[in-house]
MARLONU-848501 format. One record per atom (N, C-alpha, C): z, x, y. Coordinates in steps of 0.2 Angstrom, whole numbers, padded with zeros to 4 digits, always signed. Layout:
N
ZXY/...
This chain:
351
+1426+0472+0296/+1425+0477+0301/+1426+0484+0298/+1422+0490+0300/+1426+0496+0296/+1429+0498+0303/+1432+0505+0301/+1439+0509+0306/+1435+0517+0303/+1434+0521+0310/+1431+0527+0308/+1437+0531+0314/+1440+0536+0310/+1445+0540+0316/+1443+0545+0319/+1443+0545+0324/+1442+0550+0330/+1447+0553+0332/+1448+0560+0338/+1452+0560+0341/+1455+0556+0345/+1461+0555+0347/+1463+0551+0352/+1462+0549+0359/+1458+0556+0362/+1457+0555+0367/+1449+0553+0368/+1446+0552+0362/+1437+0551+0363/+1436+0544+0366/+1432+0541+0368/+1430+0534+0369/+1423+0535+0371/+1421+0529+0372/+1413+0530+0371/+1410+0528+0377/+1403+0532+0381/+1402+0532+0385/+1394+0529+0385/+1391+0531+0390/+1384+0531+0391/+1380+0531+0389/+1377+0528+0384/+1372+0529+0379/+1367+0533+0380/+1365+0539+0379/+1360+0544+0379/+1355+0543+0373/+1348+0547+0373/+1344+0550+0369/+1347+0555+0370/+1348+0557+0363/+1349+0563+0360/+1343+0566+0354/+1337+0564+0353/+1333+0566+0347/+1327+0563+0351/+1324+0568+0356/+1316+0566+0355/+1311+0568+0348/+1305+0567+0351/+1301+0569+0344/+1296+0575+0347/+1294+0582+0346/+1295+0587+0347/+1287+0587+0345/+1283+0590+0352/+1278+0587+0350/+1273+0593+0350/+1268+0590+0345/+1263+0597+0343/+1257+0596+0348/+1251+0601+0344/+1246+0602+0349/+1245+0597+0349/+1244+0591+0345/+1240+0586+0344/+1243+0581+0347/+1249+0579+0348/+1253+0575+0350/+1252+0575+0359/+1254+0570+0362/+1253+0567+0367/+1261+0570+0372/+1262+0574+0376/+1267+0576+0380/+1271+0567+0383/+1277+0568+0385/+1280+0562+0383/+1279+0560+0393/+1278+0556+0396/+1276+0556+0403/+1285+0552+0404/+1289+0553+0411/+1293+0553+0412/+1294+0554+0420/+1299+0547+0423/+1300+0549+0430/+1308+0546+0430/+1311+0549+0435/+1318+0545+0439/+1319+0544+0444/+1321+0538+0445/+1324+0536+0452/+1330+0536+0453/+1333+0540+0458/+1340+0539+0458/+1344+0532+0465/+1349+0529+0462/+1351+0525+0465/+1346+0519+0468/+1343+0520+0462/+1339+0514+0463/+1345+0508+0459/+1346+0501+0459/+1352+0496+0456/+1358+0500+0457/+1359+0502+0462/+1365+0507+0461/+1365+0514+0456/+1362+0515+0453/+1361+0521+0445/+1357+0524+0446/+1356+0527+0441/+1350+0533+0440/+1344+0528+0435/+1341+0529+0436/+1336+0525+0432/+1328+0529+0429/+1327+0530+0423/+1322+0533+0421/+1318+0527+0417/+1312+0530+0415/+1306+0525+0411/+1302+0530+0409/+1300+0532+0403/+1297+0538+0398/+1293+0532+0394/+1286+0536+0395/+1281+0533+0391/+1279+0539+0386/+1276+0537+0378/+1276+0543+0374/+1268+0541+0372/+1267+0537+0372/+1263+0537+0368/+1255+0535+0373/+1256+0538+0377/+1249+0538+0383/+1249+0544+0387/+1243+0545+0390/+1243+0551+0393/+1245+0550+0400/+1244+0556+0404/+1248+0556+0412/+1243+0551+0415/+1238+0551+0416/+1232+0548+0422/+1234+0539+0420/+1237+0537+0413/+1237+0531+0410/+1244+0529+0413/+1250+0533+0410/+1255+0531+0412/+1259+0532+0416/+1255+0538+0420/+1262+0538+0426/+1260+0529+0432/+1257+0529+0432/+1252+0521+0436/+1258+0516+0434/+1256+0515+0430/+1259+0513+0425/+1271+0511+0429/+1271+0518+0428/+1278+0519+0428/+1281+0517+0435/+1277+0519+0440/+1276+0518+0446/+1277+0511+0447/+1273+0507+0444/+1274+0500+0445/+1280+0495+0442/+1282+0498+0436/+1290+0498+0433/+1294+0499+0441/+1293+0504+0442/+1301+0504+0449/+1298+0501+0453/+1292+0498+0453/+1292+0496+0461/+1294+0485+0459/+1294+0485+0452/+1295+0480+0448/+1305+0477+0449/+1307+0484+0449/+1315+0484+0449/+1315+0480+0456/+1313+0488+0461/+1315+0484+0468/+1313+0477+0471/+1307+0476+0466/+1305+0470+0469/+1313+0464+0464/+1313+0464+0460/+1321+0461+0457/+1326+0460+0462/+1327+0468+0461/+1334+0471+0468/+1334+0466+0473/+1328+0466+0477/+1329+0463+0482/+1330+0456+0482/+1329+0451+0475/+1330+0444+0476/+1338+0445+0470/+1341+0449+0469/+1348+0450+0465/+1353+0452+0466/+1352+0453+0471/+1358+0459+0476/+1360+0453+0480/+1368+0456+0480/+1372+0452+0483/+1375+0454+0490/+1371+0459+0491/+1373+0465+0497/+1367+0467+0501/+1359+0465+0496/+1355+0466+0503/+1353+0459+0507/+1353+0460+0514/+1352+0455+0518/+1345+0451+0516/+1346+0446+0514/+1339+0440+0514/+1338+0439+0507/+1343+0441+0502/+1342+0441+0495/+1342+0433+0493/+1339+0432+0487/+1343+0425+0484/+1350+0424+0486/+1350+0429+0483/+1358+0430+0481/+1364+0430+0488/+1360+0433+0493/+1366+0433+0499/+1364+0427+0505/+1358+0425+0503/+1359+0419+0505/+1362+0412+0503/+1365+0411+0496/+1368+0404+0493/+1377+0409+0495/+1378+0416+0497/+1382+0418+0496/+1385+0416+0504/+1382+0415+0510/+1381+0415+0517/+1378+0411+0518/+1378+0404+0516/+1374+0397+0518/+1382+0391+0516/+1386+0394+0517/+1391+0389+0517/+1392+0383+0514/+1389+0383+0504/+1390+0380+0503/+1383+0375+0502/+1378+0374+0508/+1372+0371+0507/+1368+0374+0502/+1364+0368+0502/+1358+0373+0495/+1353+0378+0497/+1349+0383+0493/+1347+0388+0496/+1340+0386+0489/+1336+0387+0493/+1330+0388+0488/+1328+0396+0486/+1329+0396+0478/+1329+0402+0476/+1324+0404+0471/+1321+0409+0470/+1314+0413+0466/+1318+0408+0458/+1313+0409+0453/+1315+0408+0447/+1321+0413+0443/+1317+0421+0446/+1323+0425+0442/+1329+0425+0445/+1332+0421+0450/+1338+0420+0451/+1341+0415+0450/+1335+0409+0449/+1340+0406+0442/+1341+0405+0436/+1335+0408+0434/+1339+0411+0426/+1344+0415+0425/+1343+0419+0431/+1350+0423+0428/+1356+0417+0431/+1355+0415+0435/+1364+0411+0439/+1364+0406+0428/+1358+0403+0427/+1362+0400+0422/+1364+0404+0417/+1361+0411+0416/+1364+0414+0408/+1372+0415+0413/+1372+0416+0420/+1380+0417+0419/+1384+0412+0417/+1382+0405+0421/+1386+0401+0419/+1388+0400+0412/+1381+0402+0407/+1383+0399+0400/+1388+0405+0398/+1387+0412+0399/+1391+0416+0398/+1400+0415+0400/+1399+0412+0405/+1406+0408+0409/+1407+0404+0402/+1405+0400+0402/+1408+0395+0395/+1410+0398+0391/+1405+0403+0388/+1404+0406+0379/+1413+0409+0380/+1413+0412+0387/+1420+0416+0386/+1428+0414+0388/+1425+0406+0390/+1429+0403+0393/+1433+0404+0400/+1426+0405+0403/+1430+0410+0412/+1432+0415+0412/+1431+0420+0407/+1435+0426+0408/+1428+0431+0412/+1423+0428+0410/+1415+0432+0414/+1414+0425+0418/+1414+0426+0427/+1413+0422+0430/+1409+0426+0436/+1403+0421+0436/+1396+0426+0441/+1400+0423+0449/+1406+0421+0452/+1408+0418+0456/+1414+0423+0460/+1412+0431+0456/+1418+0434+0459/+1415+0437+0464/+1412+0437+0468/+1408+0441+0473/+1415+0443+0477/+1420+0436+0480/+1425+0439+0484/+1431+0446+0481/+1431+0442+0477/+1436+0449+0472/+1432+0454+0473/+1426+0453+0470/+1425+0463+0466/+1421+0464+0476/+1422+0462+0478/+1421+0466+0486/+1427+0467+0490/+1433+0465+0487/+1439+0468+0488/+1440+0474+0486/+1441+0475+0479/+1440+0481+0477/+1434+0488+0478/+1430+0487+0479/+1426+0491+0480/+1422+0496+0478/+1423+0495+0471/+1424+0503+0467/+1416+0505+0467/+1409+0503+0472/+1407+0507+0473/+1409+0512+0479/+1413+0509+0481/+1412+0514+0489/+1415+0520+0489/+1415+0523+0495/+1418+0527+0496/+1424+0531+0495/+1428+0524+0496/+1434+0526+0497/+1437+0519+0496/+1439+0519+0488/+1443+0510+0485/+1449+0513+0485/+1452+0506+0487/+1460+0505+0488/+1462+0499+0484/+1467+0498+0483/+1471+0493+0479/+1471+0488+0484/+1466+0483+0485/+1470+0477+0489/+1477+0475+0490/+1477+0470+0495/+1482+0465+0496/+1485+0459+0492/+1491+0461+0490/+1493+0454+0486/+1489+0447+0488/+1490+0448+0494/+1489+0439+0498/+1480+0437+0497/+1476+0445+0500/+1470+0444+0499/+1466+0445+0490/+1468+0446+0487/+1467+0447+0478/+1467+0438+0478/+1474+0434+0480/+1476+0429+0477/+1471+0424+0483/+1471+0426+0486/+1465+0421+0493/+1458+0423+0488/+1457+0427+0485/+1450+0428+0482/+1450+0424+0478/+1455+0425+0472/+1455+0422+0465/+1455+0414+0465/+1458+0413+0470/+1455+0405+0471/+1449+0401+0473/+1445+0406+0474/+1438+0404+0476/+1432+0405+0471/+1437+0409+0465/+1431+0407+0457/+1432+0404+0453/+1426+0400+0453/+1423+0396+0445/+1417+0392+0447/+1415+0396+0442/+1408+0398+0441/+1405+0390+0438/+1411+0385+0436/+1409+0378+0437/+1406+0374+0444/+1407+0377+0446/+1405+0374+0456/+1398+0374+0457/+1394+0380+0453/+1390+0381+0454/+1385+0374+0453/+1379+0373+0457/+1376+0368+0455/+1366+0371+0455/+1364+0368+0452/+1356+0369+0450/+1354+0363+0450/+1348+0364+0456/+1345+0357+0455/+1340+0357+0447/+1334+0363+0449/+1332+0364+0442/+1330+0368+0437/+1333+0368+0433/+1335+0373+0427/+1329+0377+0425/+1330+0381+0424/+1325+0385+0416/+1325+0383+0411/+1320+0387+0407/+1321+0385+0400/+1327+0389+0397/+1328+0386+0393/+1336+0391+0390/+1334+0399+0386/+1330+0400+0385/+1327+0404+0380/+1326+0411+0386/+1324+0417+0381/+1326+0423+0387/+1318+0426+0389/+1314+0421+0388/+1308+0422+0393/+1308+0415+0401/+1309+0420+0406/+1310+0415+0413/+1301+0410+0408/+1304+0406+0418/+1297+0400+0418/+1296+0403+0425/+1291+0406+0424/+1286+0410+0431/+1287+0402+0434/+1285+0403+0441/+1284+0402+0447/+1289+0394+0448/+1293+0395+0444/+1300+0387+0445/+1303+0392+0452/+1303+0386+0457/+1308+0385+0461/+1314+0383+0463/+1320+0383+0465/+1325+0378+0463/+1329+0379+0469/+1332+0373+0470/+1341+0373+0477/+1345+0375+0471/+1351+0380+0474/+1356+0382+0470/+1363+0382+0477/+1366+0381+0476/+1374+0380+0480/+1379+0378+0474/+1386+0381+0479/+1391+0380+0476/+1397+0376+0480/+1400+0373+0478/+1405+0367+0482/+1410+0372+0485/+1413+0378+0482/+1417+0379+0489/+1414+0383+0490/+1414+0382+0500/+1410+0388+0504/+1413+0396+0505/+1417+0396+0500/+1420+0403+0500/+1420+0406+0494/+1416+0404+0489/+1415+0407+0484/+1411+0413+0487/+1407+0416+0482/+1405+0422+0479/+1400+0422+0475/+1393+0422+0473/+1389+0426+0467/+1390+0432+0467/+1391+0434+0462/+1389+0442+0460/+1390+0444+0453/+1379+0444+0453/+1375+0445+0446/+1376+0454+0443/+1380+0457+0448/+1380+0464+0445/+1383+0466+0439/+1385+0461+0432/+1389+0460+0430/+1383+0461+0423/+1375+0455+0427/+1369+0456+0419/+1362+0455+0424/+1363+0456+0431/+1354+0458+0435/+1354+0466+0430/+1357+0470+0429/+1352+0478+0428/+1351+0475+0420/+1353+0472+0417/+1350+0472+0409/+1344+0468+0411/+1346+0459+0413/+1339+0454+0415/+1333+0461+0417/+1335+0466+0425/+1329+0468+0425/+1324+0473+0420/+1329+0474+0417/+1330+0482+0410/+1324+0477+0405/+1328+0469+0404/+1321+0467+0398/+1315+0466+0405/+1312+0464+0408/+1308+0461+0412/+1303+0469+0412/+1307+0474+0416/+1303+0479+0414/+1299+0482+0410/+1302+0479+0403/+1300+0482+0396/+1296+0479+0393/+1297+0470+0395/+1291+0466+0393/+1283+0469+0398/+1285+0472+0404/+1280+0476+0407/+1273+0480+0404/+1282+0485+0403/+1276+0490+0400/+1274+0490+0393/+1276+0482+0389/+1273+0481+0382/+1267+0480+0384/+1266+0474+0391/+1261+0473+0391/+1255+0475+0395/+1256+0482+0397/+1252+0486+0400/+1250+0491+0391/+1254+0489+0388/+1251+0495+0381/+1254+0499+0377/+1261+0498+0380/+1266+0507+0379/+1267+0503+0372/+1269+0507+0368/+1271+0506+0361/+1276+0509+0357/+1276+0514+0363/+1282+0521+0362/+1285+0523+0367/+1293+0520+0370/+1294+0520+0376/+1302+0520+0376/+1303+0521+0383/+1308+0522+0382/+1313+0521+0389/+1318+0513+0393/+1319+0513+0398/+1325+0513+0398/+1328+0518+0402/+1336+0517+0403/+1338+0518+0410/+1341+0510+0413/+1346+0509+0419/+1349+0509+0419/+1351+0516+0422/+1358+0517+0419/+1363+0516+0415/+1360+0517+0407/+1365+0516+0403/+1363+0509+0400/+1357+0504+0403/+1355+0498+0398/+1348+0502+0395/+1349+0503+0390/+1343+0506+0388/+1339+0502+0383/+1332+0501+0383/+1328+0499+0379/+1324+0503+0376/+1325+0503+0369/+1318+0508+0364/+1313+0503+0361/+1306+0503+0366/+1301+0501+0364/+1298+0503+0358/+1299+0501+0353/+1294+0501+0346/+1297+0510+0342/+1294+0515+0340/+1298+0517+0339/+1296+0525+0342/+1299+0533+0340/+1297+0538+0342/+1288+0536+0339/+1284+0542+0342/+1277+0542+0340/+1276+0545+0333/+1280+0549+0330/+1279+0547+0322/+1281+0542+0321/+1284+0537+0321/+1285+0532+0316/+1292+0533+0315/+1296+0536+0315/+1304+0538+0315/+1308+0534+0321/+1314+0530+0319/+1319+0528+0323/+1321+0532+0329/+1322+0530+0334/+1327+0532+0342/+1333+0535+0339/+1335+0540+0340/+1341+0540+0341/+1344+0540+0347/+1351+0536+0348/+1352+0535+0355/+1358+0536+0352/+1360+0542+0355/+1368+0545+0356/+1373+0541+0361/+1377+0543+0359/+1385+0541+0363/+1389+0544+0366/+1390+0545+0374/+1393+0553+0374/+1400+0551+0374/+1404+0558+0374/+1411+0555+0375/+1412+0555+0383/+1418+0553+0385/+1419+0550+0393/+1420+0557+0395/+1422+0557+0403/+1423+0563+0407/+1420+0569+0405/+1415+0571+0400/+1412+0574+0398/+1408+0578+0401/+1405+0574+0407/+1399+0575+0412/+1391+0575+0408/+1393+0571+0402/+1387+0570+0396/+1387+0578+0392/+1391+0580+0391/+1389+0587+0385/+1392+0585+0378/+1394+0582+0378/+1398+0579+0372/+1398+0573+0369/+1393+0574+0362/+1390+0567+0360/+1396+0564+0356/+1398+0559+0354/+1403+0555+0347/+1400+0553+0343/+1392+0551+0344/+1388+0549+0337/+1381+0547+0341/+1379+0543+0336/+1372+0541+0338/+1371+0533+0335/+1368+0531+0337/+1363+0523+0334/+1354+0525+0333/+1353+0521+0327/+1344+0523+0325/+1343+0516+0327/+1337+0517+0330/+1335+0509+0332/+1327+0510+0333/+1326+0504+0332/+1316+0502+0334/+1316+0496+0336/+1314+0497+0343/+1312+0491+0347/+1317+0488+0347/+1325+0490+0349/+1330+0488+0351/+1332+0489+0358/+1339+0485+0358/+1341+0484+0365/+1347+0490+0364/+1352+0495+0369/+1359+0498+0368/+1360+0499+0375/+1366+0496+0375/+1371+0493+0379/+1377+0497+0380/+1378+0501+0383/+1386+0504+0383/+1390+0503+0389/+1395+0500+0388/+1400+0498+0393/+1407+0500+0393/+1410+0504+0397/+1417+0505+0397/+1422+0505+0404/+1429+0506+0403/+1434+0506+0409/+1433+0512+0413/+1430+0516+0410/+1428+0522+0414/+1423+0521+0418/+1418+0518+0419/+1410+0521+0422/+1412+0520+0429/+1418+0514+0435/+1417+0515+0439/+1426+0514+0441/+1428+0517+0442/+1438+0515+0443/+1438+0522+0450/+1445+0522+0451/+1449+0526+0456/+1456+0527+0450/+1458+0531+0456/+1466+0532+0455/+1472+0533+0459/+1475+0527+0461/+1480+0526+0465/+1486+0527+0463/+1491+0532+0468/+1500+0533+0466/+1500+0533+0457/+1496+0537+0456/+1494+0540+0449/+1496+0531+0444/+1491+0529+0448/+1489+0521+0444/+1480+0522+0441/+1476+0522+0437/+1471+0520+0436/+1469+0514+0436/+1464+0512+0440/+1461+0505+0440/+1452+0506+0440/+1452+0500+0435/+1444+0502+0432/+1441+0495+0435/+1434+0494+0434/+1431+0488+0437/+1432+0481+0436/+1434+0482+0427/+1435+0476+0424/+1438+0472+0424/+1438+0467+0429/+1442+0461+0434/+1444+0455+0429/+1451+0454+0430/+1454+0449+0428/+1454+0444+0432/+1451+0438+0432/+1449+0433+0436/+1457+0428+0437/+1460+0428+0433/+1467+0427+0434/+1471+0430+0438/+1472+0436+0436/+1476+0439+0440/+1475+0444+0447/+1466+0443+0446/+1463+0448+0452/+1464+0455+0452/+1468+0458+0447/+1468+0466+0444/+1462+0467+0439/+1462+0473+0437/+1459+0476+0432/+1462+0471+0424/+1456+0470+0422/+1460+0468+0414/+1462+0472+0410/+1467+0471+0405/+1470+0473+0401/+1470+0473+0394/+1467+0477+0389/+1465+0476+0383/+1466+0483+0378/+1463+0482+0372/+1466+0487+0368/+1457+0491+0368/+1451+0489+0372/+1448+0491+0373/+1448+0496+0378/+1444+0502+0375/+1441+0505+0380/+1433+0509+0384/+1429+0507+0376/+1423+0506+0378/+1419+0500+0373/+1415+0498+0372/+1408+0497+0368/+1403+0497+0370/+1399+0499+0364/+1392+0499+0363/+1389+0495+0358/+1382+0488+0363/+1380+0484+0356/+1375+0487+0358/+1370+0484+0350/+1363+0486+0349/+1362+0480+0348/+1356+0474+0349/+1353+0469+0353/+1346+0470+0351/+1343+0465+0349/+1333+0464+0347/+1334+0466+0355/+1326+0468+0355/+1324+0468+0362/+1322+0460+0363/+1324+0464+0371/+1324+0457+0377/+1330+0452+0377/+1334+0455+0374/+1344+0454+0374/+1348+0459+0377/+1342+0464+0381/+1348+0469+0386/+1354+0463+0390/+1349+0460+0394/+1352+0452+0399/+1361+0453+0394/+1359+0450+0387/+1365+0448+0384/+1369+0452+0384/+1368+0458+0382/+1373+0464+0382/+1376+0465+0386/+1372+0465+0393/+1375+0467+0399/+1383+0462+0398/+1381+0455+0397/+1389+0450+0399/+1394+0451+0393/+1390+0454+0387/+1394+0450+0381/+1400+0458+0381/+1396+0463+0383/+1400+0469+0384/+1406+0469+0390/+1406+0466+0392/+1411+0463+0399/+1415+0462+0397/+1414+0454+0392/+1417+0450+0389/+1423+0453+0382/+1418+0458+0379/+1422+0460+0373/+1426+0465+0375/+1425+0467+0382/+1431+0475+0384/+1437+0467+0388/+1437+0465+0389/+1443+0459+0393/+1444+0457+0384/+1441+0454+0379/+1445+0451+0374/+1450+0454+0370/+1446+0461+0372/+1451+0465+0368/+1447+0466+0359/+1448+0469+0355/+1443+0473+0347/+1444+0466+0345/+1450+0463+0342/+1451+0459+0338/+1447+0453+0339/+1447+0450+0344/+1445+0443+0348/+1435+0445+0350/+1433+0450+0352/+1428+0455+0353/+1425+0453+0347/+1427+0459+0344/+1422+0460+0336/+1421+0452+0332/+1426+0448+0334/+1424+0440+0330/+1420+0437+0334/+1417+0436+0342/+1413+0433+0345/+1406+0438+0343/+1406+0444+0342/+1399+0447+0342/+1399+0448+0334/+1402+0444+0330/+1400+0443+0323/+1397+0434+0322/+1398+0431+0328/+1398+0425+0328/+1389+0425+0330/+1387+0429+0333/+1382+0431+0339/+1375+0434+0330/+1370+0429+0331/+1365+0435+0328/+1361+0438+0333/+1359+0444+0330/+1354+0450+0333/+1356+0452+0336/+1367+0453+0336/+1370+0457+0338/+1374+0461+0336/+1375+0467+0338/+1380+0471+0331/+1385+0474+0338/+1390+0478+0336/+1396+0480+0342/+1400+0487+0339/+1401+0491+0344/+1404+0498+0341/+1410+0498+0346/+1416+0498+0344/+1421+0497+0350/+1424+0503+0349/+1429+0506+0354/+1431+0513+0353/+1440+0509+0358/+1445+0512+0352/+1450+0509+0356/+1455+0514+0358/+1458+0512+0363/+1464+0516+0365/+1466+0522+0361/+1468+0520+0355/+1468+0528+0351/+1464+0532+0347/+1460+0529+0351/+1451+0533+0349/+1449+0532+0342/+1451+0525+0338/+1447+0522+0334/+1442+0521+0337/+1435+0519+0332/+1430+0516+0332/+1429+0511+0328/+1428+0506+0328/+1427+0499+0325/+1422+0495+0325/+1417+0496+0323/+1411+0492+0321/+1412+0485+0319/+1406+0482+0320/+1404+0476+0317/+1401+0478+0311/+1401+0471+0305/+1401+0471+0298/+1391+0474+0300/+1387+0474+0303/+1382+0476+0304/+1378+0481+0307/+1382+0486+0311/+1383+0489+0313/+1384+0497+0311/+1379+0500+0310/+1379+0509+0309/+1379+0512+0313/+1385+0515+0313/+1387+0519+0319/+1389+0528+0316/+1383+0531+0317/+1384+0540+0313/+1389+0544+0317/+1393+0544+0317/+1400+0548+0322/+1398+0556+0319/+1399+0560+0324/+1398+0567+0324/+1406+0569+0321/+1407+0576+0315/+1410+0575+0312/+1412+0583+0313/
């Protein structure tokens, strides 16, 4: 692993483009829209390398692509896959195929990490809150009532997927879980699943120069329209994005950036970030405080869990699972604003 020194109070945030390709007469203007609070986020999708009459159509279909996702993923809209095995008390619920591939990549994620990523928190992280308005520190009693109701071993699938990270269109399956008081909630790896699903989209509508970021799972289809790598900056936190720490060069890659900051409160000058300890129903504890992977495309799905998993492990424990991992590389930024890459891993830190 190398160790690159930062100020202490740097850590790493939201992955941005910092380096478009600056375009001449001849060059094609880059077509671009965003939706806000679409998956909860901000979400853009930029085509480079088509004209407007081609691609805005095109982009259009991308978000209408999301919400059709959204609405069989979400844990919180009424009739979803998902909030119905979450409100059928334990019986089986027949659900789309893209619900259950993703229920099995959490399970398998659940093993990889030993429970420490468990798609069975829905009860806990709806204690907590940290989208709403106004999050408060749970109850001892209700934390501990919660945490008895995950593991993400209960789950049960009548009929599986293929393993591989291309779903099996039109499979239907029963999915339930033994105790009726558990929880699904995929908010953990639906925006990356949806992030690759998209991108396989608009490959196959033609885009070849592209570029989609849900908030913060970004994917760089193929590369800028010269021929030159993405740059895909790393802001610093609290920053409000003015402030970059470095960049990643990638083509036709996946970047993932996850940290303790993106959604917390601050109680009786206590900070409390999203990152649930399934043991003790608190915020986890680590020498982490952000990472960023870079992933082959159609691996955002992975980053999204494996980024969860390496801010709970902690650098040491982290950086050896995602060395263990091919077509994965890892940028961790720790507590005293180290940066710590994997042995594969080019991270150009702003100096």
């Amino acid at each position: 692993m190398k160790i690159c020194k930062l100020l202490a109070s740097l850590a790493l945030c939201t992955a941005l483009i910092i380096s478009q390709t600056a375009c001449t007469a001849k060059e094609k203007e880059p077509i671009s829209d965003t939706q806000y609070d679409l998956l909860n986020t901000t979400c853009t999708i930029t085509i480079y390398d088509m004209k407007e009459t081609d691609a805005q159509p095109i982009i259009d279909e991308a978000f209408e692509l999301c919400k059709e996702y959204e609405k069989k993923l979400s844990k919180t809209i009424e009739g979803s896959d998902v909030y119905k095995i979450n409100h059928n008390n334990g019986q089986p619920v027949s659900v789309s195929e893209p619900t259950n591939f993703l229920i099995q990549k959490g399970i398998y994620y659940g093993a990889l990490s030993k429970g420490r990523f468990d798609i069975t928190v829905g009860r806990l992280s709806n204690l907590w809150n940290f989208s709403g308005d106004n999050p408060t520190v749970p109850s001892q009693e209700a934390i501990q009532d919660a945490v008895r109701s995950i593991d993400y071993t209960k789950i049960h699938i009548e009929k599986k997927s293929k393993t591989d990270n291309k779903p099996q269109k039109g499979l239907v399956s029963n999915v339930w879980i033994d105790n009726p008081k558990a929880e699904i909630d995929l908010g953990g790896i639906a925006k990356g699943y949806i992030a690759d699903r998209v991108s396989d989209f608009l490959v196959e509508k033609g885009a070849k120069s592209a570029i989609v970021n849900l908030g913060g799972n970004i994917v760089a289809i193929g590369s800028k329209p010269d021929g030159s790598p993405w740059n895909i900056g790393v802001e610093k936190p609290f920053s409000d994005r003015s402030e970059i720490l470095g960049a990643v060069e990638v083509k036709n890659k996946t970047v993932v950036t996850s940290g303790i900051y993106e959604r917390m409160f601050e109680e009786n000058g206590v900070l409390y970030h999203h990152i649930l300890d399934i043991t003790t129903g608190y915020p986890a504890e680590s020498d982490v405080e952000a990472v960023t992977l870079v992933a082959d495309f159609g691996k955002s799905v992975d980053c999204d869990a494996l980024s969860t998993i390496c801010l709970m492990l902690g650098i040491q424990e982290g950086a050896k699972l995602i060395e263990s991992i091919d077509g994965v590389e890892a940028c961790f930024v720790d507590k005293s604003g180290n940066i710590i890459a994997t042995s594969g891993m080019t991270f150009n830190s702003v100096k």
